[in-house]
Every structure is written in structure tokens, then in C-alpha cells.
Backbone as CSV, one residue per row, in Angstrom:
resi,resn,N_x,N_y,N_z,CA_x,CA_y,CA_z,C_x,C_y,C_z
1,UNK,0.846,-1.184,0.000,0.000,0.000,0.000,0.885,1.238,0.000
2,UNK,0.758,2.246,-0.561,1.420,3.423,-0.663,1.086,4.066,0.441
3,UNK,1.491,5.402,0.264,1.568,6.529,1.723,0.168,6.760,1.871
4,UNK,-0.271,6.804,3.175,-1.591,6.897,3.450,-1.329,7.821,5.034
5,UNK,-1.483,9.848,4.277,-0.552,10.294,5.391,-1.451,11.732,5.818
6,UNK,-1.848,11.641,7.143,-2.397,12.955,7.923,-1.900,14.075,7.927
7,UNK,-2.869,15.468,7.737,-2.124,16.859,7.913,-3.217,17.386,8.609
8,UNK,-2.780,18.545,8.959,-3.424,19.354,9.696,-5.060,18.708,10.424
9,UNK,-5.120,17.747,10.872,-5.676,16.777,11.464,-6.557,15.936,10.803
10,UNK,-6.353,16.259,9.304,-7.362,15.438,8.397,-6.424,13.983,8.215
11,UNK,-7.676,12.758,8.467,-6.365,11.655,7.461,-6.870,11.704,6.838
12,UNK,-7.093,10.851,5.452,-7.653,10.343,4.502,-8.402,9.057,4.771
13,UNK,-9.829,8.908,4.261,-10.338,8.174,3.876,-11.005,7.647,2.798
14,UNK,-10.955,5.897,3.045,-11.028,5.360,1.680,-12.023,4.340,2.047
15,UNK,-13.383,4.097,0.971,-14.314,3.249,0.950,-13.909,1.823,0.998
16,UNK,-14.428,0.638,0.938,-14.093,-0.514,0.814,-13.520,-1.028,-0.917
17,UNK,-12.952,-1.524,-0.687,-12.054,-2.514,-1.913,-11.492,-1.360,-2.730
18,UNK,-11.040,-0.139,-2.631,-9.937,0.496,-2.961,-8.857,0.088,-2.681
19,UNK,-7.895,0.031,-4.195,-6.582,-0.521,-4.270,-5.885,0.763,-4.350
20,UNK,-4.716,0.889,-3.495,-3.841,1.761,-3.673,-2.036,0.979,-3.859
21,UNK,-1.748,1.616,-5.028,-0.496,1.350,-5.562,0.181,1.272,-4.356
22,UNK,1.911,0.961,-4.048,2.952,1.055,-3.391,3.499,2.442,-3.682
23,UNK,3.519,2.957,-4.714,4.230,4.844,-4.568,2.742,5.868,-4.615
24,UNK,1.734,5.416,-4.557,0.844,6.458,-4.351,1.117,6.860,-3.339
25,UNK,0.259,8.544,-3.149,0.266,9.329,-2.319,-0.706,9.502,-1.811
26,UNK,-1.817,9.672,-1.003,-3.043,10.315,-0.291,-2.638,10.629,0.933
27,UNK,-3.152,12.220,0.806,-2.694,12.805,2.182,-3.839,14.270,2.774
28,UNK,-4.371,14.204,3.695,-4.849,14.877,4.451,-6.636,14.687,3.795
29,UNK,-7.729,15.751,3.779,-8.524,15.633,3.851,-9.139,15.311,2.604
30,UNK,-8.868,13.860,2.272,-9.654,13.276,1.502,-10.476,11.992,1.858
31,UNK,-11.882,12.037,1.046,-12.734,10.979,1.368,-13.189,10.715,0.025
32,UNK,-12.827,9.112,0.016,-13.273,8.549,-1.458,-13.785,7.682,-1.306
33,UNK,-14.872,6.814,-2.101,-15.782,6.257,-2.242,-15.566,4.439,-2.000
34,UNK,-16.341,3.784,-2.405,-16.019,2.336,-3.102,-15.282,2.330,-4.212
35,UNK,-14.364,0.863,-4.160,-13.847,0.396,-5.721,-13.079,1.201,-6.263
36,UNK,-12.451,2.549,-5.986,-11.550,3.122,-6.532,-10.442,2.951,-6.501
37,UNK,-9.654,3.541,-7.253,-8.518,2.709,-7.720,-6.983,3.916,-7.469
38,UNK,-6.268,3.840,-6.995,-4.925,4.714,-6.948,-3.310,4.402,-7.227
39,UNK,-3.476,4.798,-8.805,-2.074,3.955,-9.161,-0.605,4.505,-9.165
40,UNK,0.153,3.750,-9.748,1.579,3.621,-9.357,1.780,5.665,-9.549
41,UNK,2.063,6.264,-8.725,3.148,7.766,-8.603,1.753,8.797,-8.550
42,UNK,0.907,8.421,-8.504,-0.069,9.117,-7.928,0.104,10.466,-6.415
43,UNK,-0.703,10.875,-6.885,-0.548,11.956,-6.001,-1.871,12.956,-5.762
44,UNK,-2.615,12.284,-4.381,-4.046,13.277,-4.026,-3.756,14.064,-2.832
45,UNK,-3.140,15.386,-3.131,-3.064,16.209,-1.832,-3.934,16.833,-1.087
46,UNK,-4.592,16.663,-0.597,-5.430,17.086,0.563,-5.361,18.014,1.719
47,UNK,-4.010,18.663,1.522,-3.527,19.368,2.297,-4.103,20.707,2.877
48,UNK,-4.735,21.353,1.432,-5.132,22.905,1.715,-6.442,22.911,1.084
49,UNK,-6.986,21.841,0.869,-8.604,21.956,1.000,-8.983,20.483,0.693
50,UNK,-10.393,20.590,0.658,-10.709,19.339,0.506,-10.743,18.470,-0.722
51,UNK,-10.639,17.149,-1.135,-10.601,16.565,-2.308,-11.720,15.128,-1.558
52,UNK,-13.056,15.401,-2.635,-14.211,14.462,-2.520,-14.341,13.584,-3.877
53,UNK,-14.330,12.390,-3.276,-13.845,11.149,-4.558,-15.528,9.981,-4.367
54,UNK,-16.104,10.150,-5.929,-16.972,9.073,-5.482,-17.129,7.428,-5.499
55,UNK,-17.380,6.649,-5.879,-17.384,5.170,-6.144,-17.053,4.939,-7.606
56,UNK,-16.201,4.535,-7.482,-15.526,3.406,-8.957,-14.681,4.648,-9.724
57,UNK,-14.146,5.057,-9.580,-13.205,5.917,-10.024,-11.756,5.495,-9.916
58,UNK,-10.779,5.637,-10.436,-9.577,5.036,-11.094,-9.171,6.214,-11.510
59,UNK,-7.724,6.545,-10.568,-7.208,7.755,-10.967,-5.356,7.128,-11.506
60,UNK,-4.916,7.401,-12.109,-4.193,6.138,-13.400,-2.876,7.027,-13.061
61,UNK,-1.540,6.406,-13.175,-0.667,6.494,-12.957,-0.161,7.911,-13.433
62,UNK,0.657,8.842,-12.473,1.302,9.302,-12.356,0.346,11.337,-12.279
63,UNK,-0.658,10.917,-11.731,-1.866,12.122,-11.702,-1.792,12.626,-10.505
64,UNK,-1.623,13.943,-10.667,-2.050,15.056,-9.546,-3.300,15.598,-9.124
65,UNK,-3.835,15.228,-7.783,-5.031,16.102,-7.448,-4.487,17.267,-6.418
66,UNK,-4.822,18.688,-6.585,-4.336,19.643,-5.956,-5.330,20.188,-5.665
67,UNK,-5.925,21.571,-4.599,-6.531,22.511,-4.480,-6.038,24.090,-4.201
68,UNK,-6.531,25.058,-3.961,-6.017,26.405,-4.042,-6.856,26.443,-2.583
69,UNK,-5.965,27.235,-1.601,-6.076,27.147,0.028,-7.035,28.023,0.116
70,UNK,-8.565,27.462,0.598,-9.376,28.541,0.616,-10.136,29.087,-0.387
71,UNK,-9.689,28.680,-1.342,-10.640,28.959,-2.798,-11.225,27.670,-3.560
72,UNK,-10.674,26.664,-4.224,-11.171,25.610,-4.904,-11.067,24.218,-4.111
73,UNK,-11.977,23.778,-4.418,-11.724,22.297,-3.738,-11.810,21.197,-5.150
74,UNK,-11.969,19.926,-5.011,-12.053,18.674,-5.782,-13.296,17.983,-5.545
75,UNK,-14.262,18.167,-6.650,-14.822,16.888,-6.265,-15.065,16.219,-7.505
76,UNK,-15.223,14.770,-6.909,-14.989,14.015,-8.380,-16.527,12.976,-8.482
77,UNK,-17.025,12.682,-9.467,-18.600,11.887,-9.057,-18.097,10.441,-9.115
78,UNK,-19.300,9.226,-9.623,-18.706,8.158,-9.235,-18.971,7.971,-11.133
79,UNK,-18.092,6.503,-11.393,-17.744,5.897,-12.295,-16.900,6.833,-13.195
80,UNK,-15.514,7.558,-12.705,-15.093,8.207,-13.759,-13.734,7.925,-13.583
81,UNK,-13.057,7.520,-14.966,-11.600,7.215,-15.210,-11.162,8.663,-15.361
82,UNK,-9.633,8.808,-15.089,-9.127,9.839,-15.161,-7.235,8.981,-15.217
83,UNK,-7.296,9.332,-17.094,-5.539,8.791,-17.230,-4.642,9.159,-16.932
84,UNK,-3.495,8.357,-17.861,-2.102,8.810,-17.121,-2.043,10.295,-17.188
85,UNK,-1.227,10.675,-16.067,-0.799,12.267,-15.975,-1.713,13.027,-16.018
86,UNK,-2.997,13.021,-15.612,-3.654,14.188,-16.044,-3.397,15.338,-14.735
87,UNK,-3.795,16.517,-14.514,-3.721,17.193,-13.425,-4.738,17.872,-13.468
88,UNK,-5.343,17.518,-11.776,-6.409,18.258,-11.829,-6.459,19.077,-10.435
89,UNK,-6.590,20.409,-10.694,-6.631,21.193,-9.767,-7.967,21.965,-9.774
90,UNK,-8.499,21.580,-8.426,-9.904,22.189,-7.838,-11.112,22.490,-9.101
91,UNK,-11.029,20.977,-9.768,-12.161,21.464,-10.208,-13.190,20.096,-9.981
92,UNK,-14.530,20.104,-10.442,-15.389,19.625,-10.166,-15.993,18.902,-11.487
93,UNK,-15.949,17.097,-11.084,-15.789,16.248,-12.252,-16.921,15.420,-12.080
94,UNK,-18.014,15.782,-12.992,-19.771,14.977,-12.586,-19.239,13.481,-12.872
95,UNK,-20.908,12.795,-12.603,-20.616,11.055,-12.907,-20.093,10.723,-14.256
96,UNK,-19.689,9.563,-14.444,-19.828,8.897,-16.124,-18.857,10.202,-16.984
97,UNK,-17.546,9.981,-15.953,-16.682,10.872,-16.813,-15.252,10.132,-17.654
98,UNK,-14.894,10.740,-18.648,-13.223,10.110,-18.985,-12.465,11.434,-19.497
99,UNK,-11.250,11.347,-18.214,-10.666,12.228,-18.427,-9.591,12.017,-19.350
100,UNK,-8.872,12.468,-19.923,-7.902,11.532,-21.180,-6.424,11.884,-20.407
101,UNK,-5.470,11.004,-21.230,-3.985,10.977,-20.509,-3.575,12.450,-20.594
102,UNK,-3.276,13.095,-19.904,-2.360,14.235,-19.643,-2.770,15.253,-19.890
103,UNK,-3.889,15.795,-19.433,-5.406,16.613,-19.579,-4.727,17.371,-18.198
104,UNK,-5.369,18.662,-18.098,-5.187,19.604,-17.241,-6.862,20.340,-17.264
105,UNK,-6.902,19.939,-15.437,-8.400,20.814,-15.741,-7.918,21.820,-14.024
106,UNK,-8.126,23.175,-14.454,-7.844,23.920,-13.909,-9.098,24.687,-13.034
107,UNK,-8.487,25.100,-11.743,-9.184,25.045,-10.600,-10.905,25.687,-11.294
108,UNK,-12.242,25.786,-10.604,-13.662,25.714,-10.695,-13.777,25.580,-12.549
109,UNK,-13.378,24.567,-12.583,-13.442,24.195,-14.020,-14.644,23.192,-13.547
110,UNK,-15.927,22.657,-14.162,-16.819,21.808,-14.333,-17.104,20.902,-15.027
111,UNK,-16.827,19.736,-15.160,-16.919,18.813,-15.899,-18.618,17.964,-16.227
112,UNK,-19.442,18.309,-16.704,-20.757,17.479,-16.721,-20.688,16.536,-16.922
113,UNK,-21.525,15.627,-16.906,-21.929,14.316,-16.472,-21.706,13.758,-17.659
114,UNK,-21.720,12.373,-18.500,-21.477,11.722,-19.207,-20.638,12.506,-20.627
115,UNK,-19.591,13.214,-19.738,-18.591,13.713,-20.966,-17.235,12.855,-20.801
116,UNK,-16.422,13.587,-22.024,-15.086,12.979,-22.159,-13.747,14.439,-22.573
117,UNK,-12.892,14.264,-21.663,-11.927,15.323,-22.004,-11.062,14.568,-23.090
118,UNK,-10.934,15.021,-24.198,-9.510,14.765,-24.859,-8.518,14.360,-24.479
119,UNK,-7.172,13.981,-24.630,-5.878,13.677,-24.007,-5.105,14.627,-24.531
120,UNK,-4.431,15.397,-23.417,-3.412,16.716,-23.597,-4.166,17.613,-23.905
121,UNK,-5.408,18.051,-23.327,-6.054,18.784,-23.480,-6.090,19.777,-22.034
122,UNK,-6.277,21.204,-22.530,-6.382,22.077,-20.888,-7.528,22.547,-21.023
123,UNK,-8.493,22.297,-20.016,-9.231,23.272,-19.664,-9.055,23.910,-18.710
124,UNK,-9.214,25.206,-19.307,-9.359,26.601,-18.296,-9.900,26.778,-17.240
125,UNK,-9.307,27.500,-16.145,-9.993,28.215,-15.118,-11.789,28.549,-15.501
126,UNK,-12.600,27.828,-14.367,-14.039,28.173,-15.006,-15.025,27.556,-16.116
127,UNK,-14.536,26.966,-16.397,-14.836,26.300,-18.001,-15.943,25.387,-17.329
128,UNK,-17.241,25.650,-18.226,-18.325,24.904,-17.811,-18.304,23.650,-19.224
129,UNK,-17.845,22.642,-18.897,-18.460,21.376,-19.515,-19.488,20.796,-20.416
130,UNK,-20.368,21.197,-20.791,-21.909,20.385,-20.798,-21.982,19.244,-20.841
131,UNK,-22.796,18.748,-19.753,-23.280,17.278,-19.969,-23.141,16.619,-21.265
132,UNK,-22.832,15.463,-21.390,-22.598,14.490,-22.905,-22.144,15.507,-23.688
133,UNK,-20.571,16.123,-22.971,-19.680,16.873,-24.693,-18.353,15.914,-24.709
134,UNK,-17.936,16.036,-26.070,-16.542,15.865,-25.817,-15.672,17.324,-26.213
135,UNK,-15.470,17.464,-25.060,-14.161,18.488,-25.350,-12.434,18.500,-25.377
136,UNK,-12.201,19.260,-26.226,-10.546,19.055,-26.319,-9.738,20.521,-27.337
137,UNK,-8.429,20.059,-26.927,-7.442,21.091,-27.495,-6.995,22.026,-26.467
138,UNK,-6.189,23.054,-26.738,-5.679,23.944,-25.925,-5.715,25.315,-26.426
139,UNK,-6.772,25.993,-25.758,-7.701,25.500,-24.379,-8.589,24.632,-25.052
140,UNK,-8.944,24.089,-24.496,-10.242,22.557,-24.473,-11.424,24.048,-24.935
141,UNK,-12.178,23.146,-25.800,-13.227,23.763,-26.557,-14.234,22.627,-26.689
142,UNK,-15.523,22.474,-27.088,-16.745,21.408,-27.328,-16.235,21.015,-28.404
143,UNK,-16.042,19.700,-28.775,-15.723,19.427,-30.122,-16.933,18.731,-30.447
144,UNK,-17.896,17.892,-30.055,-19.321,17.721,-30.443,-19.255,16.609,-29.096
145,UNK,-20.672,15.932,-29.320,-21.937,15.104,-28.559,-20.632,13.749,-28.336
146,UNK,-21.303,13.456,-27.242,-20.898,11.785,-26.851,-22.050,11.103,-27.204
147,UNK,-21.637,9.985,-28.418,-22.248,9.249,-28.754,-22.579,8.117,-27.726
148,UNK,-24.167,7.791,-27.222,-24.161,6.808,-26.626,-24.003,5.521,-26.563
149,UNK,-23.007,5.161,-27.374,-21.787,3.799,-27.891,-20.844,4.591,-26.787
150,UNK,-20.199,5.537,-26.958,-19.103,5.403,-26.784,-18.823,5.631,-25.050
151,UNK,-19.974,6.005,-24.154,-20.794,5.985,-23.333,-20.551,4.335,-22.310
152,UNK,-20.835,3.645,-23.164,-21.122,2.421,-23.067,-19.817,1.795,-22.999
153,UNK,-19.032,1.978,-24.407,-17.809,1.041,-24.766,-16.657,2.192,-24.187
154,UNK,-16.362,3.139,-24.199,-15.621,3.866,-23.266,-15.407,4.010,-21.738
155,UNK,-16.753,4.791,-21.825,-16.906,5.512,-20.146,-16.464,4.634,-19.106
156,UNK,-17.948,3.446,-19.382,-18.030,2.248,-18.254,-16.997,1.429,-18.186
157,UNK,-16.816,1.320,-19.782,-15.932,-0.166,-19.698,-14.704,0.384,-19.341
158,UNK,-13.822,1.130,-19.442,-12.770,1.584,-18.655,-13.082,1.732,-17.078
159,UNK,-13.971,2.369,-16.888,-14.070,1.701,-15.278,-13.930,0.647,-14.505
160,UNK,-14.853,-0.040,-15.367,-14.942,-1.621,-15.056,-13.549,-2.251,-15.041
161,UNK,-13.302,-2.268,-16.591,-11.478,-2.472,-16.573,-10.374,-2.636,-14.958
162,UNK,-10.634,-0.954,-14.914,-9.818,-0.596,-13.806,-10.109,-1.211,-12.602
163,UNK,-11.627,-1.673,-12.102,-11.957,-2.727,-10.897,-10.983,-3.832,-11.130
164,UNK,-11.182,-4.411,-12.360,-10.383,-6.310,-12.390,-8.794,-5.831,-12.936
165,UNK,-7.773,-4.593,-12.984,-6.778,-4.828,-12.918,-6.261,-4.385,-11.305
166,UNK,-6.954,-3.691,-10.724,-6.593,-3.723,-9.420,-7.247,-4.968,-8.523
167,UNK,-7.810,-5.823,-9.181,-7.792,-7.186,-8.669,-6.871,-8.228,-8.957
168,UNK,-5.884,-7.821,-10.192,-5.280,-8.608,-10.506,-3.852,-8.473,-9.210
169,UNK,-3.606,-7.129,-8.710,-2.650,-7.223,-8.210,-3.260,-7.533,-6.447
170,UNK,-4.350,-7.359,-6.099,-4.524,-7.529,-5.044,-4.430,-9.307,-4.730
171,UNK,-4.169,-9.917,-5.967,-4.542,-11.410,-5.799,-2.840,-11.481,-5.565
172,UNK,-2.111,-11.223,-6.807,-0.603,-11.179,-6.733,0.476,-10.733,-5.795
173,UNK,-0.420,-9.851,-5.192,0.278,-9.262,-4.101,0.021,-9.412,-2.607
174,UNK,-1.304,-9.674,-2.248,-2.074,-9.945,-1.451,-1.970,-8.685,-0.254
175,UNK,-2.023,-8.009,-1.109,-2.061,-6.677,-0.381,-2.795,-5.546,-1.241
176,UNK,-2.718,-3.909,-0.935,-3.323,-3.191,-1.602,-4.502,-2.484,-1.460
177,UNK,-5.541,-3.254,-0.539,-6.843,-2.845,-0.933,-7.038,-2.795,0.898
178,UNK,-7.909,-1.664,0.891,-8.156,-1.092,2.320,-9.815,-1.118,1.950
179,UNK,-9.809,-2.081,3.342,-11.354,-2.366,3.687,-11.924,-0.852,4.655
180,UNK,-13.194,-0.429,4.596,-13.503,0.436,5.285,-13.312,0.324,6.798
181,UNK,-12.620,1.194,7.771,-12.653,0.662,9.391,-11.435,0.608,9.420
182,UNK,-10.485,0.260,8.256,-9.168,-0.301,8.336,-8.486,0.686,8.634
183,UNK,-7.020,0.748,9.830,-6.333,2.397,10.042,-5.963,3.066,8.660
184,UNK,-5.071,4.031,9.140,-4.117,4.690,8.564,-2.730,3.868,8.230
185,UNK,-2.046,3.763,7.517,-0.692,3.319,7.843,0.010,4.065,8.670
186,UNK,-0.291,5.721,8.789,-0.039,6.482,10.419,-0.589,5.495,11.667
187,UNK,-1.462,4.996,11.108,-2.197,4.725,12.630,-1.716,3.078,12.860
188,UNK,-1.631,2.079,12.247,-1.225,0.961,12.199,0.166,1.108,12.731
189,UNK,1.419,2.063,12.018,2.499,1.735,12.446,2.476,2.724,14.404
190,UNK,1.617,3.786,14.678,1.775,3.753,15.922,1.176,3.249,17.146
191,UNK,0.500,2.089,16.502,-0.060,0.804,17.754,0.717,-0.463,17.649
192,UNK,1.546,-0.034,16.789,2.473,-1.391,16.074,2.340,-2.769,15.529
């Protein structure tokens, strides 16, 4: 299990059968859902505001969640992939989302509900989403409708995906996955 580390009196919490990598990071006031997933160089700081994570979400190797102290927070809905590298700072990501590899969504940016960000795409400070768009480029613009195929064979099934490969290592490793109730690794290593 990776760092699982308290600040300013927040720890982090995590729903049942969340797998967290060995170099992930989660630290201070975060609370995330069921079935989510936290992979290898990850990084959810929680430090200077809050970051809210819902069920079945899979945040993919080497991604930053940040907030602005006092101004933006994170929240993320449930069933949404978010790939390699993307960075997301304080913005707000509805259900039935896919964020693409190395996407930047910048703080009260809004993501609606059954959309898809491009890969290497930025959206701007503020940027309202609409429900079922796909947007992309720099800056991220509507490029048209999410077809409800791709809804189906995208959205979900990359979710889903991400449940049975973080089962693959929880079998291989026999570690990884934090049942709800379960400490901190703060708190485990100081009862010993």
C-alpha cells in the first residue's frame, strides 16, 4: 500500500475494496468512495482543501489532485476514469466521466456528467463542460456530442477495466486494498 498520510488533522479516507499502488500518495482531507482505484506515482493532496472522490473511479498512474487554500476544492462523481498524468486542480468532475492521458483541468473548471476530455487537453480556469460533450485542445473547446456507444464502450468499460486490474494485483500481491474501518498506515504503524 502506498503513503496513506495525515495533515493538519485530516487523514484520509477510503471506501471498501480500494486498491492503492505502493508509490501512491493520499494525504490529508480526503474521502473517497467504493472500488476506486490509486495507481503507481499518484498523487491526491489534501492538504489545503478538501478533495471528494466518489465510487468506482480510477485515478491512473502518475496524476495530480491539488486545491487552491481557501478557494477551490475537488470533487470528483462516481464511475469516472481519469488517465495517465492528467492534473487536476480544484475542479469539479460529474458522474460517467473520462478524463484523457495528460489533460489539465484547472481550478472551478466543471466537468458534466457523461462527458469525455480529450488527451493533452487544458481546460481553463471556469470552463463549464456540458453534460454528454466531448471536449478538447488547448484551451479545451466542445468538439461535439458523446455518442451513446461510446458511453457504453468507453466511459463504463474503462471503469470496469480498472476494478479487475486492481484485482489482478490484489490477488498477486495480497495486499493493496483497504477495507472500510481499516487504520491509517499512520495509525497501524503507531499501535504497532
Amino acid at each position: 500500500m502506498g503513503l496513506i498520510k495525515s495533515v493538519r488533522g485530516f487523514t484520509p479516507k477510503l471506501g471498501k475494496g480500494c486498491y492503492v499502488a505502493e508509490t501512491a500518495v493520499i494525504i490529508g482531507d480526503v474521502i473517497a468512495g467504493d472500488q476506486c482505484s490509486f495507481w503507481f506515482s499518484v498523487v491526491v493532496r489534501g492538504d489545503v482543501n478538501s478533495i471528494r472522490i466518489g465510487n468506482k473511479v480510477n485515478i491512473q498512474d502518475g496524476t495530480v489532485l491539488h486545491c487552491l487554500y481557501q478557494r477551490s476544492v475537488i470533487e470528483i462523481g462516481h464511475n469516472v476514469s481519469i488517465g495517465h498524468n492528467v492534473v487536476i486542480h480544484g475542479a469539479n468532475i460529474h458522474d460517467n466521466v473520462l478524463i484523457g492521458m495528460g489533460a489539465i483541468l484547472l481550478d472551478n473548471s466543471v466537468i458534466g456528467e457523461n462527458s469525455i476530455i480529450a488527451a493533452g487537453s487544458v481546460v481553463l480556469a471556469g470552463t463549464m463542460v456540458e453534460p454528454g460533450s466531448i471536449y478538447g485542445g488547448v484551451p479545451a473547446r466542445r468538439l461535439k456530442d458523446v455518442d451513446p456507444q461510446q458511453t457504453s464502450e468507453m466511459i463504463n468499460r474503462i471503469a470496469d477495466d480498472y476494478i479487475m486490474y486492481s484485482g489482478w494485483y490484489d490477488r498477486d500481491e495480497g495486499q493493496g486494498t483497504r477495507d472500510e474501518g481499516q487504520g491509517t498506515r499512520d495509525e497501524v504503524n503507531a499501535t504497532g
